[in-house]
C-alpha positions as CSV (number, residue, x, y, z in Angstrom):
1,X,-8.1,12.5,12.0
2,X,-9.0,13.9,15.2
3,X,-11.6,11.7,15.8
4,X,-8.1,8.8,16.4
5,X,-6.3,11.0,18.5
6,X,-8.7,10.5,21.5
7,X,-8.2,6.5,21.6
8,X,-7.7,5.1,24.5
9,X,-5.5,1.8,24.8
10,X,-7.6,-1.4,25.5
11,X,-5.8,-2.2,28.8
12,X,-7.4,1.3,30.2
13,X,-10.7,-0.4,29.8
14,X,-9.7,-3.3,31.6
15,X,-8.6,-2.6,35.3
16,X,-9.0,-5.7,36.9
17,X,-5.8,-5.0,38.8
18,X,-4.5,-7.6,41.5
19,X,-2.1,-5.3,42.9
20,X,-2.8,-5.0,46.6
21,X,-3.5,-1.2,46.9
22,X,-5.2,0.8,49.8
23,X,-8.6,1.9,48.2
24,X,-7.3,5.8,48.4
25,X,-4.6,4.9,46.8
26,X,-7.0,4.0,43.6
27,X,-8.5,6.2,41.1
28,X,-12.2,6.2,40.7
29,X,-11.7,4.7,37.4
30,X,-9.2,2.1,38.1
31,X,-11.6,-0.5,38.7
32,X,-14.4,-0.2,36.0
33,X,-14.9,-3.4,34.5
34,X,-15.7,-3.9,30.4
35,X,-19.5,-4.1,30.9
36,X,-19.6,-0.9,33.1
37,X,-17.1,1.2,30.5
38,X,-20.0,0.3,27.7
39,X,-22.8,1.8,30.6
40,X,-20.8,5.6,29.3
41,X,-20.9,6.3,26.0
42,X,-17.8,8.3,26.3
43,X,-15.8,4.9,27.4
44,X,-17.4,3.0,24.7
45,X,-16.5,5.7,22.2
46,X,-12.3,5.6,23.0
47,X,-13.2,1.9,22.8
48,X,-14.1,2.4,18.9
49,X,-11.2,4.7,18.7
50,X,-8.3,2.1,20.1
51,X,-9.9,-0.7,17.7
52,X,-8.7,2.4,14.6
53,X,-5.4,1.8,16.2
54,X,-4.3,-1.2,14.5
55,X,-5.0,0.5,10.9
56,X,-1.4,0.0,9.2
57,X,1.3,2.6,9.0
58,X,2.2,2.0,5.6
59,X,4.0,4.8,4.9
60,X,6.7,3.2,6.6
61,X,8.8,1.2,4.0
62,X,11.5,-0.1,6.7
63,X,11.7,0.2,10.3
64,X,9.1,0.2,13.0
65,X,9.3,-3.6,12.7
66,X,8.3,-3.3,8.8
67,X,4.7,-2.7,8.5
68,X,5.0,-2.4,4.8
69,X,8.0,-4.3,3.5
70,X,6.6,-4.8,0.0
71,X,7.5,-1.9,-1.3
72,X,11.2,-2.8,-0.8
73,X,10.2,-6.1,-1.8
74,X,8.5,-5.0,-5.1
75,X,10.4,-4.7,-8.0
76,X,10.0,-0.6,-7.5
77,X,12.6,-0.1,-5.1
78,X,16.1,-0.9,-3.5
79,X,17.4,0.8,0.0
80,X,20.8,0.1,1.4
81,X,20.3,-1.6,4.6
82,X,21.1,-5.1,4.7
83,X,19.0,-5.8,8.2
84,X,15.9,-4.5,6.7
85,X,13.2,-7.4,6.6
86,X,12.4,-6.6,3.1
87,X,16.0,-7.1,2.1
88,X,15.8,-10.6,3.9
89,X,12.8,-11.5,1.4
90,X,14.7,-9.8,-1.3
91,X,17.6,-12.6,-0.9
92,X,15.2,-15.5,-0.2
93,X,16.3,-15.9,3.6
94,X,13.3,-15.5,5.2
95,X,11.0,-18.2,7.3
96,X,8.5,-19.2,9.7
97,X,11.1,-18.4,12.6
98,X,11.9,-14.8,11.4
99,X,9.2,-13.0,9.5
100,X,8.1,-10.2,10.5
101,X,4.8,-11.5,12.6
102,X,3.4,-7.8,13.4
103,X,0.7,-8.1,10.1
104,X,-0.6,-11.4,12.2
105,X,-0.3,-10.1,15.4
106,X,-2.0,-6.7,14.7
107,X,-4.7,-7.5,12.6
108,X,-6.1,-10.1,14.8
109,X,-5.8,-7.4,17.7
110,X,-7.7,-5.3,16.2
111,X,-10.0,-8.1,14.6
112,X,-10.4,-9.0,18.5
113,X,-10.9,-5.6,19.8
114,X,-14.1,-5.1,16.9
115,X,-15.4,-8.1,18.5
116,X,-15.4,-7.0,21.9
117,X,-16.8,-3.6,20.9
118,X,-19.5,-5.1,19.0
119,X,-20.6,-7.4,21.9
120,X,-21.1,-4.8,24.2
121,X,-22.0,-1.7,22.6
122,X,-25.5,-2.3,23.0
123,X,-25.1,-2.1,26.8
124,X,-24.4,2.0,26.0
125,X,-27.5,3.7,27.0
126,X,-29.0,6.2,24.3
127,X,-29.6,10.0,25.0
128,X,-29.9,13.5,23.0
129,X,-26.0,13.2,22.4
130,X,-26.0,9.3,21.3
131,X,-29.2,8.5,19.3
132,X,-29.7,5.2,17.4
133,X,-28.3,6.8,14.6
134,X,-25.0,7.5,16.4
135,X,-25.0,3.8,17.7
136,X,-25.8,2.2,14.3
137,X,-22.4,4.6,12.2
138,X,-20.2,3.2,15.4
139,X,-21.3,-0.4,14.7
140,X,-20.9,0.0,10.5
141,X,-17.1,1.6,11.8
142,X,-16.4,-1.9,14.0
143,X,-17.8,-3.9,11.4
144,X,-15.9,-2.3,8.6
145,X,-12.7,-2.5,10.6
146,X,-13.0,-6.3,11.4
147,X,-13.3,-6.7,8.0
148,X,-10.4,-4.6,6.8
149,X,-8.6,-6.4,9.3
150,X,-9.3,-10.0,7.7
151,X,-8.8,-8.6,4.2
152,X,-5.2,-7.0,5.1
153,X,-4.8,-10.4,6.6
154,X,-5.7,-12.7,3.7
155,X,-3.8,-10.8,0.9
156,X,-0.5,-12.2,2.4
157,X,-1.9,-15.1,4.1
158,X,-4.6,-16.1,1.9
159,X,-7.0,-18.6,3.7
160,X,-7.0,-17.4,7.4
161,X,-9.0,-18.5,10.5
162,X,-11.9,-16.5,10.4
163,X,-12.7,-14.7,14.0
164,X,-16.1,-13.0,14.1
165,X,-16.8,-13.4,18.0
166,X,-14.9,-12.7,21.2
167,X,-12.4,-15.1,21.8
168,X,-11.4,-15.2,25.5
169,X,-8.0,-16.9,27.0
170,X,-10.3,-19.6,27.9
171,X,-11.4,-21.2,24.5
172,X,-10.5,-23.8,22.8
173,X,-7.7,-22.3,20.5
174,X,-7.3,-25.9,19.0
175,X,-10.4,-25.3,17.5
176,X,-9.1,-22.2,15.5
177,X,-8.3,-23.4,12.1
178,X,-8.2,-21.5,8.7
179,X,-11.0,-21.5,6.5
180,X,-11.4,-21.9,3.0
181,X,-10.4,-18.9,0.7
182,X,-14.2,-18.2,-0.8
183,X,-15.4,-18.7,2.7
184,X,-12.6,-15.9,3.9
185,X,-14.2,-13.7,1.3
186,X,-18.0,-14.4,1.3
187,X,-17.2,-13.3,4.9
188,X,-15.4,-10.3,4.1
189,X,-18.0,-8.9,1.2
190,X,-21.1,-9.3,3.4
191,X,-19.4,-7.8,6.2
192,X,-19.2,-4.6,3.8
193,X,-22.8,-4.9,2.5
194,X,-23.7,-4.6,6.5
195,X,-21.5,-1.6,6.6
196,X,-22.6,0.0,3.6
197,X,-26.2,0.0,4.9
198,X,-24.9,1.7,8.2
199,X,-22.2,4.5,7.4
200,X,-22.6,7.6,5.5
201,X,-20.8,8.1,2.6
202,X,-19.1,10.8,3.5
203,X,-17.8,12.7,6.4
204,X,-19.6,15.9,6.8
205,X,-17.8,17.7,9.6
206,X,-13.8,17.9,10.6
207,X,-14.0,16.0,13.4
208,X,-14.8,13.0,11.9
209,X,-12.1,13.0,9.1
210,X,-10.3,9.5,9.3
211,X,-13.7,7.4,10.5
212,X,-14.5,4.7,8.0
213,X,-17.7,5.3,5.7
214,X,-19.8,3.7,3.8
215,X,-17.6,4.5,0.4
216,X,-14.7,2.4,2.4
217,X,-16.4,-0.2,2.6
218,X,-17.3,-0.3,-1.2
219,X,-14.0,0.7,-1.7
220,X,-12.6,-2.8,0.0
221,X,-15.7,-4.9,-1.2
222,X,-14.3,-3.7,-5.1
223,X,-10.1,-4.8,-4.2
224,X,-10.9,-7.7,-2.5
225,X,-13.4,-9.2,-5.2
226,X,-10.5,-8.1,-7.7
227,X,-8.4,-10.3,-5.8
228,X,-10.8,-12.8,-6.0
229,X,-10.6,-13.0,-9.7
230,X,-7.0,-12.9,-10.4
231,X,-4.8,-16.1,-11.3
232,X,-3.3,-16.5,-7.6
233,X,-6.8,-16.7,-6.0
234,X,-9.1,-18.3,-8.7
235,X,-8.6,-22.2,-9.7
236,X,-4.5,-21.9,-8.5
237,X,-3.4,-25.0,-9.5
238,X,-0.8,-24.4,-7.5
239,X,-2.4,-25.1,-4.0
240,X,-4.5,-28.2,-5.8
241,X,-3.9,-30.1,-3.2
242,X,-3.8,-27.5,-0.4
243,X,-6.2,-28.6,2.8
244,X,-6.4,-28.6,6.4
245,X,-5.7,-31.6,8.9
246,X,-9.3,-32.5,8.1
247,X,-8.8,-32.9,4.3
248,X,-10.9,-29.7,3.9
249,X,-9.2,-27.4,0.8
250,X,-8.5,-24.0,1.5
251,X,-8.1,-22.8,-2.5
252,X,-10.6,-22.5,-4.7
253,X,-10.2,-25.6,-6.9
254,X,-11.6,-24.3,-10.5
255,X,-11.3,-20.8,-12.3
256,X,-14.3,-19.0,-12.7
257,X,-14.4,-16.4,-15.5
258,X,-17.7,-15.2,-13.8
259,X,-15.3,-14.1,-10.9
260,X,-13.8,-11.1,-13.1
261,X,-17.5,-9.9,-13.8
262,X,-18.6,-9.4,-10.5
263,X,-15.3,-7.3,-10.2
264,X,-16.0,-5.2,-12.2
265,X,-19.6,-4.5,-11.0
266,X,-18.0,-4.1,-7.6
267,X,-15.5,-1.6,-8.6
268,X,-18.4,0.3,-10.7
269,X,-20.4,0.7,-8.4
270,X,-18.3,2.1,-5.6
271,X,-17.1,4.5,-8.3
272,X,-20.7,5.4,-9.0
273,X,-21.5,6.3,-5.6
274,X,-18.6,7.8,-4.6
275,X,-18.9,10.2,-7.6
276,X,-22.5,10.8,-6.4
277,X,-21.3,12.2,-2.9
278,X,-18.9,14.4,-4.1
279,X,-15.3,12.2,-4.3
280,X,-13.6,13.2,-7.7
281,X,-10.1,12.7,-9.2
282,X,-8.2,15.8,-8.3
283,X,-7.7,18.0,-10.7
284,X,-6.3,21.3,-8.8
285,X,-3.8,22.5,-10.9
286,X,-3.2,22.8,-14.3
287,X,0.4,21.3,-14.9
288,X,0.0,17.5,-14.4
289,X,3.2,17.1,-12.7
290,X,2.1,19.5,-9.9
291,X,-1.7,17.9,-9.7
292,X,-0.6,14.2,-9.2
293,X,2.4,15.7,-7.0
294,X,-0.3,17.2,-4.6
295,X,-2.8,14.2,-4.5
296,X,-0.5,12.5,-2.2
297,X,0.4,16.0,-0.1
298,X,-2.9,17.6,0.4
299,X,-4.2,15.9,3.1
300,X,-8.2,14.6,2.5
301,X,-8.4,16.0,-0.3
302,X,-11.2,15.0,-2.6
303,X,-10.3,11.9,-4.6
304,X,-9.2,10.4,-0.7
305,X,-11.8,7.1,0.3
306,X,-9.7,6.4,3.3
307,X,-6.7,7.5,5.1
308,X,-4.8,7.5,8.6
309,X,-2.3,10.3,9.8
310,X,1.3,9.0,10.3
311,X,2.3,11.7,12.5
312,X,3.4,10.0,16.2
313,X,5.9,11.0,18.8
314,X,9.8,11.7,18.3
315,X,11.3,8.7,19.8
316,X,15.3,8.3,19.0
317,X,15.1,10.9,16.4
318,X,13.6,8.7,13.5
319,X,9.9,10.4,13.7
320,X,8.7,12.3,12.5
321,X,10.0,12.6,8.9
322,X,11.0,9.1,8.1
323,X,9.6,9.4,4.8
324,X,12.0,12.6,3.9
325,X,14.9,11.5,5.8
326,X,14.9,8.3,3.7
327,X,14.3,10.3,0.4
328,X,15.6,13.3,1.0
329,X,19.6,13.5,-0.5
330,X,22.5,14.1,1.5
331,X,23.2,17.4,0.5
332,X,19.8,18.2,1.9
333,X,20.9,16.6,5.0
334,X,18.5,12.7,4.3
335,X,19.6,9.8,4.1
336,X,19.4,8.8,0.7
337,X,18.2,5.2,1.4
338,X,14.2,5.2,-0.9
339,X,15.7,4.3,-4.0
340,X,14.2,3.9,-7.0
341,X,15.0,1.0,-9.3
342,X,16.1,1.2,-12.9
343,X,12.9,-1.3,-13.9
344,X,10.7,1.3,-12.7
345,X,11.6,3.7,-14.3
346,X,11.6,1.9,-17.5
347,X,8.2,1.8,-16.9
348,X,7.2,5.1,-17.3
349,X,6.0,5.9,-21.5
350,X,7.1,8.8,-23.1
351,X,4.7,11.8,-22.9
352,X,3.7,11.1,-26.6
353,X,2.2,7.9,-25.3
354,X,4.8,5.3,-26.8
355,X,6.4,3.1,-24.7
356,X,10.2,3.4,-24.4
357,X,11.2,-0.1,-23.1
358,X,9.8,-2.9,-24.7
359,X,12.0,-5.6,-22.4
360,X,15.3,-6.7,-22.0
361,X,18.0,-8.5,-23.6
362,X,19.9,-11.6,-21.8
363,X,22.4,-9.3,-20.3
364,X,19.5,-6.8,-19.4
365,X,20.5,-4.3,-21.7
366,X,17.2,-2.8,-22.5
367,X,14.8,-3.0,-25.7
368,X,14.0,-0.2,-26.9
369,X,11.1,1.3,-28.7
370,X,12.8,2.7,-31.5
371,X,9.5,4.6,-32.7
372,X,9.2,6.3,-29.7
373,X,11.4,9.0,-29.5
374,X,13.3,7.6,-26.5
375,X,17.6,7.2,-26.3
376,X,20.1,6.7,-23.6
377,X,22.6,8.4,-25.7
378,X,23.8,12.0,-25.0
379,X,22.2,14.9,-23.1
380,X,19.7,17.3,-24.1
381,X,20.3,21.1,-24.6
382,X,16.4,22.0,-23.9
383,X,14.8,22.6,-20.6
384,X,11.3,21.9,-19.4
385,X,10.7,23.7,-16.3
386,X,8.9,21.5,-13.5
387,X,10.5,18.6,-15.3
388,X,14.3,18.4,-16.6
389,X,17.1,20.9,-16.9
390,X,19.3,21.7,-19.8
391,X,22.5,19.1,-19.7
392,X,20.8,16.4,-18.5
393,X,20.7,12.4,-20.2
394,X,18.0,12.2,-22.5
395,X,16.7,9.0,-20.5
396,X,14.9,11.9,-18.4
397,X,13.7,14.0,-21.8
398,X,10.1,14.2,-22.2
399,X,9.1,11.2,-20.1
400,X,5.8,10.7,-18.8
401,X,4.4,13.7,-16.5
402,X,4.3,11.3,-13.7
403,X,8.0,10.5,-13.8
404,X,9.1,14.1,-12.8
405,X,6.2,14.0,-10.1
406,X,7.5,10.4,-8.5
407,X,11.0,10.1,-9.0
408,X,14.4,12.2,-8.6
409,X,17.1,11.6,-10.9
410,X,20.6,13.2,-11.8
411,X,20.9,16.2,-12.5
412,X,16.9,17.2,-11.7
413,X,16.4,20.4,-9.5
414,X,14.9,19.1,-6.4
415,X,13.8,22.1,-3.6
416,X,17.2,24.4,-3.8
417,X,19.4,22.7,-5.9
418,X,20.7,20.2,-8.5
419,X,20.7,16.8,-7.4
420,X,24.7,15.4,-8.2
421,X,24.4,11.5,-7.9
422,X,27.9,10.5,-10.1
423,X,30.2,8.9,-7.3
424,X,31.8,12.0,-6.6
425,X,28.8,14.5,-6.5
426,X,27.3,15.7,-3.5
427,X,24.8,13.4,-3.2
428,X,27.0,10.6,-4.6
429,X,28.5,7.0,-3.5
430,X,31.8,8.8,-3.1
431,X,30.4,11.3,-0.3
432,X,28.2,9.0,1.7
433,X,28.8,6.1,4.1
434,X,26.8,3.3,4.9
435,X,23.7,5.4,3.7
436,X,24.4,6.0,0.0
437,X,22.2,6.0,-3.0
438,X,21.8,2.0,-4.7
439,X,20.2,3.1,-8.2
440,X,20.7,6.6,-8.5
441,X,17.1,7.7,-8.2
442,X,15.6,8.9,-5.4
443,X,12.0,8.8,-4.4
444,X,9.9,12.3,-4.9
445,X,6.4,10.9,-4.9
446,X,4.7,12.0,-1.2
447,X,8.1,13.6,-0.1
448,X,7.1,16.8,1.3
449,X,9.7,19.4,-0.5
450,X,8.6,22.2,1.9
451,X,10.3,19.7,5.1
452,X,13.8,21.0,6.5
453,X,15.3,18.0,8.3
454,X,18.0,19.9,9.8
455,X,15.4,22.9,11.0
456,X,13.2,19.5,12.1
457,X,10.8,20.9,10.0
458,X,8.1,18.4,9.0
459,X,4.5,18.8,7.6
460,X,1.4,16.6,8.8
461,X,1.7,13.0,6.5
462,X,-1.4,10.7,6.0
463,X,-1.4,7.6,4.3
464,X,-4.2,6.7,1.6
465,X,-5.1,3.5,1.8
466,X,-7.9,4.1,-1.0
467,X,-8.5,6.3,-3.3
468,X,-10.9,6.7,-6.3
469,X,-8.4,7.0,-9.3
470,X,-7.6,3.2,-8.0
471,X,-10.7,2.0,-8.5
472,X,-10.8,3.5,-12.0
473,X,-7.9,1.4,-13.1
474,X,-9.4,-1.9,-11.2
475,X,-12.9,-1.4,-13.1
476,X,-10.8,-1.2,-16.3
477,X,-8.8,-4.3,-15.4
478,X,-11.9,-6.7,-14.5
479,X,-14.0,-5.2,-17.5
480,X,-11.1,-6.2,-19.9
481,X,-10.8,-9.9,-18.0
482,X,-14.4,-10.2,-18.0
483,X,-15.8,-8.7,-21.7
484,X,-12.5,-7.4,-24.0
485,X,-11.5,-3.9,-24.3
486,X,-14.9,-2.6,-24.8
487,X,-15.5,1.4,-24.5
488,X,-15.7,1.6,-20.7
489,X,-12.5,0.2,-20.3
490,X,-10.8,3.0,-22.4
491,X,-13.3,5.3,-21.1
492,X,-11.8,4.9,-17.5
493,X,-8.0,4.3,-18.8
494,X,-8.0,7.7,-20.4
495,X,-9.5,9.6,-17.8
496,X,-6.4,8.6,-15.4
497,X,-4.6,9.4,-18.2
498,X,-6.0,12.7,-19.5
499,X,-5.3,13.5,-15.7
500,X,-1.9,13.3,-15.8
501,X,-1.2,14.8,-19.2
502,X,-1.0,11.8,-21.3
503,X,-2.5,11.0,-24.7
504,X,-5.0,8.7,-24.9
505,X,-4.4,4.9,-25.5
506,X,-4.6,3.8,-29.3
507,X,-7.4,2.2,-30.5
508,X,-8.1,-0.9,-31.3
509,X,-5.9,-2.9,-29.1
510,X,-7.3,-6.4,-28.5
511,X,-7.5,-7.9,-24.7
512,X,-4.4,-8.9,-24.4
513,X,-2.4,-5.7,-25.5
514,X,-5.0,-3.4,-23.2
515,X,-4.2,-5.9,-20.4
516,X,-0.3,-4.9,-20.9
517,X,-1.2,-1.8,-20.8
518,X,-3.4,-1.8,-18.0
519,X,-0.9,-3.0,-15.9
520,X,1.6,-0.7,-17.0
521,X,-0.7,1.9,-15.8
522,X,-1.6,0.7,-12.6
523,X,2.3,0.1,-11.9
524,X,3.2,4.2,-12.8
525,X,-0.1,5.3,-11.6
526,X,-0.6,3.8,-8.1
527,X,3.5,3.5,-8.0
528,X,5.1,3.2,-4.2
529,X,1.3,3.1,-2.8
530,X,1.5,-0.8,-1.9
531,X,-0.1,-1.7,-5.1
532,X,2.7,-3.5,-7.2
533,X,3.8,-6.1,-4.9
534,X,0.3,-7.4,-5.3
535,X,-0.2,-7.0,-7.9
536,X,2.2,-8.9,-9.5
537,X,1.2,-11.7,-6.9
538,X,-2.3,-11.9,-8.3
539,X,-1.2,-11.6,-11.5
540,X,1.3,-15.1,-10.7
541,X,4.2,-12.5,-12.4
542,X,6.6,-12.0,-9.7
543,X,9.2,-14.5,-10.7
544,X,9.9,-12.7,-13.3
545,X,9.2,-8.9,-11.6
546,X,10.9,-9.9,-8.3
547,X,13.8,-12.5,-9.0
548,X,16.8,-11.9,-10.8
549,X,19.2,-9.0,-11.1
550,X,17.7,-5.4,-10.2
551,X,19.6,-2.4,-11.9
552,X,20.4,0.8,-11.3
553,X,22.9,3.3,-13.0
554,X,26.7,2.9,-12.4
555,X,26.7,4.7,-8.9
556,X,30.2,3.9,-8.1
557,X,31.1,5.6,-11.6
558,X,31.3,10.0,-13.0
559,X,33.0,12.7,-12.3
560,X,29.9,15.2,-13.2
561,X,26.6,15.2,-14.8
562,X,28.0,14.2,-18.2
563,X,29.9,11.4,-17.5
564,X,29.0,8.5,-19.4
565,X,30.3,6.1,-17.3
566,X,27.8,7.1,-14.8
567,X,25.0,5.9,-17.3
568,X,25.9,2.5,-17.3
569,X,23.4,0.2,-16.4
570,X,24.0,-1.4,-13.2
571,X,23.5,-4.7,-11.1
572,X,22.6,-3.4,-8.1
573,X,21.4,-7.1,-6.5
574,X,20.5,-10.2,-7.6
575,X,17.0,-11.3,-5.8
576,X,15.2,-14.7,-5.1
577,X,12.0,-15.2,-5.5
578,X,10.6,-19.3,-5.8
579,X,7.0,-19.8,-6.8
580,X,4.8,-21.0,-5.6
581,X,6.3,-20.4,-2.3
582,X,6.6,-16.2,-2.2
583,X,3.6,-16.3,-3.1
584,X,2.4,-16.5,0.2
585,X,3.5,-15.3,3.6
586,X,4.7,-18.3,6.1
587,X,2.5,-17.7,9.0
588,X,4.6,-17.4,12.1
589,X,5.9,-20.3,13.6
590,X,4.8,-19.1,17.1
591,X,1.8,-18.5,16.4
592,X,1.2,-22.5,14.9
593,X,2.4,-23.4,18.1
594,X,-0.4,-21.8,20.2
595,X,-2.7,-22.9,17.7
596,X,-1.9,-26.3,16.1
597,X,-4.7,-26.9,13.6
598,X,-3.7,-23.9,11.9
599,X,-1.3,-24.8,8.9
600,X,1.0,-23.9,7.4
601,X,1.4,-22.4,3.9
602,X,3.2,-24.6,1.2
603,X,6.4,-24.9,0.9
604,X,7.2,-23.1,4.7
């Protein structure tokens, strides 16, 4: 993404400065106004770049004021810090007054800083180095990013004041009022058609890796219109009676089956097209635990739609290597905190196909698939190499290849060692302080095991905000809503799954049995990429997938790998989540305040 490092910061642009300075004293830049930066295209171009800025570090599951807490607020994974914003929505104690406000505040910077861009850039003169061609990519890029913007906004906000023009500090702002949900969307999905028309498809040189293209922009029209369809967005009778100061209602009122159709064309045709310009699930390596390992470590490679480098400066020793220092054990020298929960793991079938947990008793002791090969009891005298060691519990025996590529468990060899997370072992509750291990699991997938923290040794991280196996699994989903399990949807279920070394599904499942299974995929597949918080939001699920008591093995328990105590299944917190409130972000109560017609979700 070199084309992002050159950004300039908007205020650069804008030097009206009052400060009384003798004219020698000034640069010859310093007083440039916005219309004369768009006269040189080299102004205008680190204009484009700072409106990429506000693209979302969501590799970062806790600090840097929380640009992704829903990981930690998914049922996927615990951490132990208490302060976290994530934990605060874990335990229900979150409100207009202190949620995190950075997804408003940056979105609509951005959103405002497309607008500028696109009102001026066709003051920027044309020349042998900036034809219409080169004008008519950057405007597809501002457009495509305004949009992103709004979508990113809506999917925790829902209906959200629609800002497609330059709003200055002199404007009305009580005019600024959220629009209606299939007027948010409209607005979004034509916003891509005009981007579509005026990117390429694909990035043909280095320099230009991390600019948005037209495959993007498919790639957002497909998840937003999937959105569109699902039970929280489509006839939610939920928000009924949801409308503005002027009576006007801001949820669709009726369901519309037709909604899951046009999905699925979305979704096909972005996979179409990206297929016809090269894009391709990656299939590098032959052992399926290695390939999926590597689609999230190989930078750009070629099943990547769109990504951002996470790389930024070393400030108070957190950066870079967040991701590893969280994941990374203590013996290792991390700090143990990504943690794996005991549901997700659950999740994952065993590599003969079968699922191993079928739900849960009262108490939460599990059900389990008796036919599939699967027991908690005793440990295994086989080894797997890439995958589990002799001595370990047979929960970790022959699980799907995915598992061993995602998450780290006791007694699996992780870089140099064998990972001890009883309460005595190395890495266990016994030997760490205030950062200890919650579950017992520690997070593998995207952890780079070539980093040394204490050498400050850390590779080049991106994060993937699309990618094509996704869209695979979202053509599948609509297809099934929309017409049944008919062949393309087990066409494009087995392919992700013939990719990572699993048998194909069984036929003859009716719709609801592929649509369990479906979203059993999506949830191991796309796992700790941002995708099951909502998803189980659009699905109206997470009351049952987010409240309640989250386990993890006895961590406070063992003496050494074999100690059944250890392999008790463990409350590790009880969380709170009330429909149909959680549902939706509260917007920030500062931000009502500036803006009064604006209001409110329900139940904030």
């Amino acid at each position: 993404m070199k084309y992002l490092i050159c950004g300039l910061l908007l205020v650069q642009l804008l030097m009206f400065s009052s400060c009384k300075k003798d004219f020698l004293d000034k640069s010859p830049e310093e007083d440039i106004t916005i219309e004369e930066a768009f006269l040189q295209r080299r102004y205008a171009e680190a204009f484009l770049s700072d409106v990429y800025a506000d693209l979302p570090l969501e590799n970062w599951f806790t600090d840097m004021v929380d640009p992704n807490p829903f990981v930690v607020a998914s049922d996927e994974m615990n951490v132990p810090w208490p302060e976290k914003f994530a934990k605060l929505m874990n335990k229900g104690s979150w409100n207009a007054y202190n949620v995190a406000s950075q997804q408003w505040r940056n979105m609509y910077e951005g959103v405002r800083k497309a607008n500028i861009f696109l009102k001026h850039i066709d003051k920027t003169p044309l020349g042998k180095d900036f034809t219409q061609q080169d004008k008519d990519r950057w405007i597809g890029e501002a457009v495509y990013l305004r949009a992103f913007y709004h979508f990113w906004l809506m999917r925790i906000y829902g209906p959200i004041p629609i800002m497609d023009y330059d709003a200055g500090v002199a404007d009305d702002f009580t005019k600024i009022k959220r629009q209606p949900l299939d007027k948010c969307i409209e607005f979004v999905s034509k916003e891509c058609d005009r981007a579509i028309a005026l990117l390429p498809m694909k990035v043909t040189s280095d320099r230009n890796i991390g600019r948005v293209t037209a495959a993007a922009a498919l790639a957002l029209k497909a998840r937003m219109l999937l959105y569109a369809a699902s039970p929280l967005w489509n006839g939610n009778s939920d928000y009924a009676g949801f409308s503005d100061k002027e009576g006007v209602n801001l949820f669709p009122a009726q369901y519309q089956q037709d909604k899951w159709k046009q999905a699925a064309i979305a979704a096909k045709e972005c996979i179409d097209k990206c297929e016809a310009a090269g894009y391709q699930l990656f299939k590098k390596y032959a052992d399926p635990v290695q390939n999926y390992q590597q689609i999230f470590l190989e930078n750009n490679n070629v099943e990547v739609i769109l990504a951002r480098n996470c790389t930024t400066p070393d400030i108070g020793g957190y950066y870079p290597g967040m991701a590893e220092k969280c994941a990374f054990p203590g013996s290792l020298g991390g700090w143990n905190g990504y943690n794996p929960t005991q549901q997700q793991v659950d999740a994952y079938e065993m590599d003969n196909g079968k699922v191993s947990v079928l739900g849960y008793n009262n108490d939460g002791s599990p059900i389990i698939n008796q036919g599939s090969g699967y027991t908690e009891a005793g440990y295994t005298n086989t080894a797997m190499a890439g995958r589990w060691m002799e001595g370990v519990s047979n929960m970790y025996v022959h699980r799907d290849p995915r598992f061993y590529a995602s998450i780290n468990f006791n007694g699996a060899y992780f870089i140099d060692r064998r990972l001890e997370f009883w309460s005595s072992g190395a890495d266990g509750r016994g030997n760490a302080g205030r950062d200890y291990n919650t579950t017992g699991y520690l997070l593998k997938k995207s952890i780079d095991p070539t980093a040394n923290i204490a050498q400050g040794r850390f590779s080049l991280k991106t994060w993937i905000f699309f990618r094509l196996g996704e869209f695979y699994l979202d053509y599948a989903e609509a297809l099934n809503e929309s017409d049944g399990p008919v062949p393309d949807v087990y066409k494009y279920m087995n392919l992700i799954r013939e990719r990572a070394g699993m048998p194909a599904l069984p036929s003859g499942l009716n719709a609801d049995q592929m649509r369990e299974r479906i979203r059993n995929e999506r949830r191991v597949e796309l796992s700790y990429e941002t995708h099951r918080y909502f998803d189980c939001h659009r699905w109206k699920i997470a009351t049952q997938t987010d409240n309640g008591a989250i386990y993890g093995m006895n961590i406070s328990a063992g003496n050494n790998l074999q100690d059944d105590a250890y392999y008790k299944r463990t409350v590790v917190e009880k969380r709170v989540f009330q429909g149909p409130k959680h549902y939706l972000f509260p917007i920030p109560q500062s931000e009502i305040d500036k803006t009064p017609n604006i209001i409110q979700n329900p139940g904030w």
